[in-house]
C-alpha positions as CSV (number, residue, x, y, z in Angstrom):
1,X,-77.4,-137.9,-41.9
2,X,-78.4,-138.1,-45.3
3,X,-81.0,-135.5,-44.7
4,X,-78.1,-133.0,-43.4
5,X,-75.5,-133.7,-46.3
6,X,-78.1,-133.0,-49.0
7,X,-79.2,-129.3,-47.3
8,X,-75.1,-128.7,-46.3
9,X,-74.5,-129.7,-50.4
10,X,-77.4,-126.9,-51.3
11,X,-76.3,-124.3,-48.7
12,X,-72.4,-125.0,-49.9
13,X,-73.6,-124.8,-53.5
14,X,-75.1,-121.2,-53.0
15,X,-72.5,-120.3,-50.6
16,X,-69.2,-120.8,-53.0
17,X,-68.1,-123.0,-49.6
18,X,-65.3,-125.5,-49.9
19,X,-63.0,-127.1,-47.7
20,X,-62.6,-126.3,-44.2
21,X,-65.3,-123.8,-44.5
22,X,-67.3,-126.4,-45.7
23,X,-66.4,-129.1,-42.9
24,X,-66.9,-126.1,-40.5
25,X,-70.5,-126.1,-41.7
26,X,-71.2,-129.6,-41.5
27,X,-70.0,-129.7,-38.3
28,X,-72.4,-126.8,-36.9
29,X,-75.3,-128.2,-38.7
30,X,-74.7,-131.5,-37.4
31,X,-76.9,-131.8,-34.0
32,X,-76.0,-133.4,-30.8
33,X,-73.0,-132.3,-28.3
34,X,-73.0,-129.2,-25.6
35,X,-73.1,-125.8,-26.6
36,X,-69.3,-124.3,-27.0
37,X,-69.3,-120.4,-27.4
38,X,-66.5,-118.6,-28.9
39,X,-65.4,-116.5,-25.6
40,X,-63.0,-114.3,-27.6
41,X,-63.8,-113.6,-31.6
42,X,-60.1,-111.7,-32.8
43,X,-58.0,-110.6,-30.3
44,X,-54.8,-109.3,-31.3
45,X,-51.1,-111.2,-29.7
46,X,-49.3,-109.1,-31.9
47,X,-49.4,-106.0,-34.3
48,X,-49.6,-107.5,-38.4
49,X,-53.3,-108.0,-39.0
50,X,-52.9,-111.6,-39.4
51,X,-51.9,-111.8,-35.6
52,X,-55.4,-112.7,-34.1
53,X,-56.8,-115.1,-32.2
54,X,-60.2,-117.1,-30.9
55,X,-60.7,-118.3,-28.0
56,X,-63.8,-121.1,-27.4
57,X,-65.1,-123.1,-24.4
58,X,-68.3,-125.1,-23.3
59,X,-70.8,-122.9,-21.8
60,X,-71.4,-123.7,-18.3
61,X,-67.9,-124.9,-17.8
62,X,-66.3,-124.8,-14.0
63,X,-62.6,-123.8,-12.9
64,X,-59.6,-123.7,-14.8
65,X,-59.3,-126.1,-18.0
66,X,-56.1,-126.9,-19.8
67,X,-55.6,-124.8,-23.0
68,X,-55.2,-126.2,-25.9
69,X,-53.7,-124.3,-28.7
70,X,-54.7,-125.5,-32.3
71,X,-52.7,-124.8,-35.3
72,X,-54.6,-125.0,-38.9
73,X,-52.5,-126.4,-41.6
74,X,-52.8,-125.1,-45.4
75,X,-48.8,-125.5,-46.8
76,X,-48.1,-122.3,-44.4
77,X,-49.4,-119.9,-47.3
78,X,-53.3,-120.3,-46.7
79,X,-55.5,-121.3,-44.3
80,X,-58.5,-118.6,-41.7
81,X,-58.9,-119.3,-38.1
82,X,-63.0,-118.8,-38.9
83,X,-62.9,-121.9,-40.9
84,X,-61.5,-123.9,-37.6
85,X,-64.4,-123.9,-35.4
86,X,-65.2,-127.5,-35.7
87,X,-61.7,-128.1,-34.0
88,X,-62.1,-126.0,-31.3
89,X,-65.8,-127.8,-30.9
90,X,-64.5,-130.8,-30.8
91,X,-61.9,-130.5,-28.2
92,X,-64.1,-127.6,-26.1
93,X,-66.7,-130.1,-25.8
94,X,-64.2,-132.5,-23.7
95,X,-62.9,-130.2,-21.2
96,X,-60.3,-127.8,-23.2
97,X,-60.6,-124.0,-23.4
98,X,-59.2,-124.0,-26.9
99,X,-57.4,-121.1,-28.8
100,X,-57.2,-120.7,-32.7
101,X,-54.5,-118.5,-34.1
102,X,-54.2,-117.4,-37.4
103,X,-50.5,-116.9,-38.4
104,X,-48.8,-114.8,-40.9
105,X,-48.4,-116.6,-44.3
106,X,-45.9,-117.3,-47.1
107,X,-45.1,-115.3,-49.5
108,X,-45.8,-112.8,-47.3
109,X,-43.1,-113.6,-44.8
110,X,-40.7,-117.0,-44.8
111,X,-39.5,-119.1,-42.3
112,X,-39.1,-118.8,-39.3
113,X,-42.2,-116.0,-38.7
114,X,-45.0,-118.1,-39.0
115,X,-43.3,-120.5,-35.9
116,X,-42.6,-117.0,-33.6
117,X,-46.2,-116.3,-34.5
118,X,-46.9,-119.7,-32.5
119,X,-45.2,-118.5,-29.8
120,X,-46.5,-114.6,-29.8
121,X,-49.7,-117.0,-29.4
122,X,-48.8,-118.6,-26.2
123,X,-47.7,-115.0,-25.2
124,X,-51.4,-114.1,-25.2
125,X,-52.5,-117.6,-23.3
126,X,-50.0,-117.3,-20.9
127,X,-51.3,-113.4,-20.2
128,X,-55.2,-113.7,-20.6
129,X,-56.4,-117.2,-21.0
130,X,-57.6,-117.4,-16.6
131,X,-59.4,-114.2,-17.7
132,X,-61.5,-116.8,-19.8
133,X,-61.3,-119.8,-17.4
134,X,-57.9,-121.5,-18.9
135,X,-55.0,-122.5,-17.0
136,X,-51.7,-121.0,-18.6
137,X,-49.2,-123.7,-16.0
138,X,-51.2,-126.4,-18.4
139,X,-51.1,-125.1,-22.2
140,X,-51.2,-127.6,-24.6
141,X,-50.4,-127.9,-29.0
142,X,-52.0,-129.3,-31.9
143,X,-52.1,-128.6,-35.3
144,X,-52.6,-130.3,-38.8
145,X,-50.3,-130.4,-41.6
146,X,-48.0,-127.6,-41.3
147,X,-49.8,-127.2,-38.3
148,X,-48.9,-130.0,-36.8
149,X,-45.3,-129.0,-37.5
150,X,-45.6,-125.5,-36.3
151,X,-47.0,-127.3,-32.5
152,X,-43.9,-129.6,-33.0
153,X,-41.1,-127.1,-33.3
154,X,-42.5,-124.7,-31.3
155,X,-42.6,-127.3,-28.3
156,X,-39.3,-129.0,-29.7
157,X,-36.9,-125.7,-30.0
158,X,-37.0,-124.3,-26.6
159,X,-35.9,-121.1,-28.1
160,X,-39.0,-119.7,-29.3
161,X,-40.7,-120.1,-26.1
162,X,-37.9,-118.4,-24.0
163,X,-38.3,-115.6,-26.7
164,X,-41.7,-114.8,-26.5
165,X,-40.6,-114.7,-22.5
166,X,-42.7,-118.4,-22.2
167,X,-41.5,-121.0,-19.6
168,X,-41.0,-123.7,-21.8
169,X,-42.0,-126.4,-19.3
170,X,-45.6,-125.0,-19.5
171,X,-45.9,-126.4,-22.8
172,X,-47.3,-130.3,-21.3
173,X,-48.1,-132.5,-24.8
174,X,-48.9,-131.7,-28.4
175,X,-50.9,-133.6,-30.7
176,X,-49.7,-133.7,-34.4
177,X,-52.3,-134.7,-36.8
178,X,-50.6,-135.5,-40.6
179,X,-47.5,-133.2,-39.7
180,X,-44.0,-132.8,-41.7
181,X,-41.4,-133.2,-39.3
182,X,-38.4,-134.6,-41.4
183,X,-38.8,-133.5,-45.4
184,X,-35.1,-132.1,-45.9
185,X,-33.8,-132.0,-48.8
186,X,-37.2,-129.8,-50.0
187,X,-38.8,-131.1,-53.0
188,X,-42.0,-129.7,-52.9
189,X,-43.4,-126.4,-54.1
190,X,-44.6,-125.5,-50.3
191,X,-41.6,-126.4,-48.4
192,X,-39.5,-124.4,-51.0
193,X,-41.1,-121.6,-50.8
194,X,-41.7,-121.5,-46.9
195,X,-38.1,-122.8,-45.6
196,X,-35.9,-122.6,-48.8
197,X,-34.1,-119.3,-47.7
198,X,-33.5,-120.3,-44.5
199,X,-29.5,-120.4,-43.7
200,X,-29.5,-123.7,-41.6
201,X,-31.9,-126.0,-43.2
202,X,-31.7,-128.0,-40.0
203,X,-33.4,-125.5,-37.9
204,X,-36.8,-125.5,-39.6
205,X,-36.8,-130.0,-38.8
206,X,-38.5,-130.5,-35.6
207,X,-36.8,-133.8,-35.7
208,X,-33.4,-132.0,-35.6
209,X,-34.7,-130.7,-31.9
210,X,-35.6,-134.3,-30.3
211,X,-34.7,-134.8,-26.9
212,X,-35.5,-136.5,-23.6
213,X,-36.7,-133.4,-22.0
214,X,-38.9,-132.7,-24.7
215,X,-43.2,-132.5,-24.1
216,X,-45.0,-136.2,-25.0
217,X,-46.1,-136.1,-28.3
218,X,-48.8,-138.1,-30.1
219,X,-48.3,-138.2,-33.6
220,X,-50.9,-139.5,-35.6
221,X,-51.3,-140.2,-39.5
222,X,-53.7,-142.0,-42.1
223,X,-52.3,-145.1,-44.3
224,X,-53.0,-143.2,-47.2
225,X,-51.7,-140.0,-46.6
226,X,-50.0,-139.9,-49.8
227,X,-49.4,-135.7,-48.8
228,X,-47.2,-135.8,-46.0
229,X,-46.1,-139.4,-45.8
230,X,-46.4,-141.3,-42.3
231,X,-42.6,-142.0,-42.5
232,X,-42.8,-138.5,-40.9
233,X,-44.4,-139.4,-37.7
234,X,-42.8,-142.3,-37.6
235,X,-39.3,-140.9,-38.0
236,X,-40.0,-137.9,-35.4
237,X,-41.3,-141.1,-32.7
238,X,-38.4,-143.4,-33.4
239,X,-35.7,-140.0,-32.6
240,X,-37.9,-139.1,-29.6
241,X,-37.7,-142.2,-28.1
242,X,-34.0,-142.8,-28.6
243,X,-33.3,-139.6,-27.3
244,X,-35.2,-140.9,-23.9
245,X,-38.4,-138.7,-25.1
246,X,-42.0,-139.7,-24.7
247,X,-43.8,-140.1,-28.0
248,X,-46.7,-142.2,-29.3
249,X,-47.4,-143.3,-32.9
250,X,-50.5,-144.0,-34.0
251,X,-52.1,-144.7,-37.8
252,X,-55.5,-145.1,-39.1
253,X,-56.3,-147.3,-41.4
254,X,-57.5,-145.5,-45.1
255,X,-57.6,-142.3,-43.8
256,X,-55.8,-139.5,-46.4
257,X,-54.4,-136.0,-46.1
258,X,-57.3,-134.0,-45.5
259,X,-59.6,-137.1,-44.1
260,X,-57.7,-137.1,-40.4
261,X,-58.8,-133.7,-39.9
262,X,-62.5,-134.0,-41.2
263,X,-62.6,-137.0,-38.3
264,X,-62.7,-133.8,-35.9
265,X,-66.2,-132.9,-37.2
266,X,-69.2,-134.7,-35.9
267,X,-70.4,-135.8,-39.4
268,X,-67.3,-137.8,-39.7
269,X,-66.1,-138.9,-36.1
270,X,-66.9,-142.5,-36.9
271,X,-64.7,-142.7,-39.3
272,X,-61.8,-143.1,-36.6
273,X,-61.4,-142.1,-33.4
274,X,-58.5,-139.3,-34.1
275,X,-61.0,-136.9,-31.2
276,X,-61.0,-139.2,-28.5
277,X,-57.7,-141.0,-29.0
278,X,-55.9,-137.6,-29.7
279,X,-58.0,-135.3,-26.6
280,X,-57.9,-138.3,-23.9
281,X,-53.9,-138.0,-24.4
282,X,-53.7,-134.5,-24.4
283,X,-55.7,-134.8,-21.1
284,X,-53.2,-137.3,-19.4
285,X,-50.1,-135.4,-20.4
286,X,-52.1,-132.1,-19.0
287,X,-52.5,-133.4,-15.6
288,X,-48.8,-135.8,-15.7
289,X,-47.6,-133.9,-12.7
């Protein structure tokens, strides 16, 4: 391990690489695992140039898998699908046909585009993803950050689904990793600028949306997320499950912001078990018929 942090540090150093592009990296560096090709490299759900897509799975892989649809967080003004391949690895490698979406991006557009951008996605899964071996009746969300809140309203508010012409029903768990799901009154230069025109400030809370018909959700955050503060999972799991909903909480010890997602990449999987906890739900609520 030492031996592969000090070449990724060289090859990063030359590179200019830092963050996710970094962690992406590491993680392909890092040996061990089965080999996960990227099926589809770009394809288009909608017409802006942002509105493309990746599609990965484990070579080899038999019949129809569940699909899970990752979301990249980045304060929903930055963020590149390329630099996601570690998370679609990760959950390839235990029996998901994943899909990465890049999504239009503030200041470019405001709320609520980059959440019908989710759902244009699940257009595309719904139309193509047997073509690749997934199973569109068993589409699942995750997503870090904003993200994680893009999966949760998206799954929450029935609406964009039925929009994008989407049975909302096939939509059977999301995963949250670090997500904002309750931060009105906005007070932060990212919310502001992504949700601070919109005319019901209500609409853009997926905690405004809980109900008992809703998908399970796993929500999941580090003690130290001083970013997005736990109080958000915990907030959207307490409304859930008064509402009759199915939701699980779950914290890791020390992790930060950014440190809950790096436990995705096999150079920091033993940090906590966010992968295995986080796919073996997503698995369960795929097959809770």
């Amino acid at each position: 391990m030492k031996r592969l942090m000090s070449t990724l540090g060289a090859v990063a150093a030359r590179a200019g690489l830092t963050g996710p592009a970094l962690l992406d990296l590491a993680d392909r560096l890092a040996p061990g695992g089965p080999r996960i090709r990227r099926r589809v490299a770009g394809a288009a759900y909608g017409p802006a140039p942002r509105q493309r897509l990746d599609l990965w799975r484990a070579a080899g892989a038999r019949g129809p898998q569940p699909v899970l649809v990752f979301f990249y967080g980045g304060g929903w003004s930055a963020g590149e699908r390329r630099h996601y391949g570690f998370a679609a690895r990760a959950f390839a490698a235990l029996g998901f046909t994943v899909v990465v979406p890049d999504y239009r991006l503030v200041p470019a557009i405001h709320f609520p585009a980059f959440v019908e951008d989710a759902a244009a996605a699940l257009r595309w899964v719904a139309d193509h993803a047997a073509a690749h071996g997934g199973d569109p009746a068993r589409i699942l969300l995750a997503g870090h950050s904003a993200g994680a809140h893009i999966a949760a309203l998206v799954a929450l508010d029935p609406g964009y689904a039925q929009a994008a012409g989407i049975e909302p029903r096939s939509i059977r768990g999301v995963a949250g990793l670090a997500g904002p799901y309750d931060f009105f009154p906005f007070d932060v230069p990212a919310s502001i600028a992504a949700f601070g025109r919109a005319p019901d400030p209500r609409l853009t809370q997926p905690i405004h949306f809980a109900r008992r018909d809703a998908p399970p959700l796993w929500l999941a955050t580090g003690t130290a997320d001083t970013v997005v503060r736990p109080r958000n999972s915990q907030a959207l799991v307490a409304a859930l499950t008064s509402a009759g909903g199915s939701a699980v909480y779950r914290d890791y010890a020390g992790l930060d912001h950014a440190g809950i997602v790096m436990a995705l990449a096999k150079p920091f999987r033993a940090r906590a078990p966010v992968l295995a906890e986080s796919a073996a739900f997503l698995m369960r609520a795929a097959f809770a018929d």
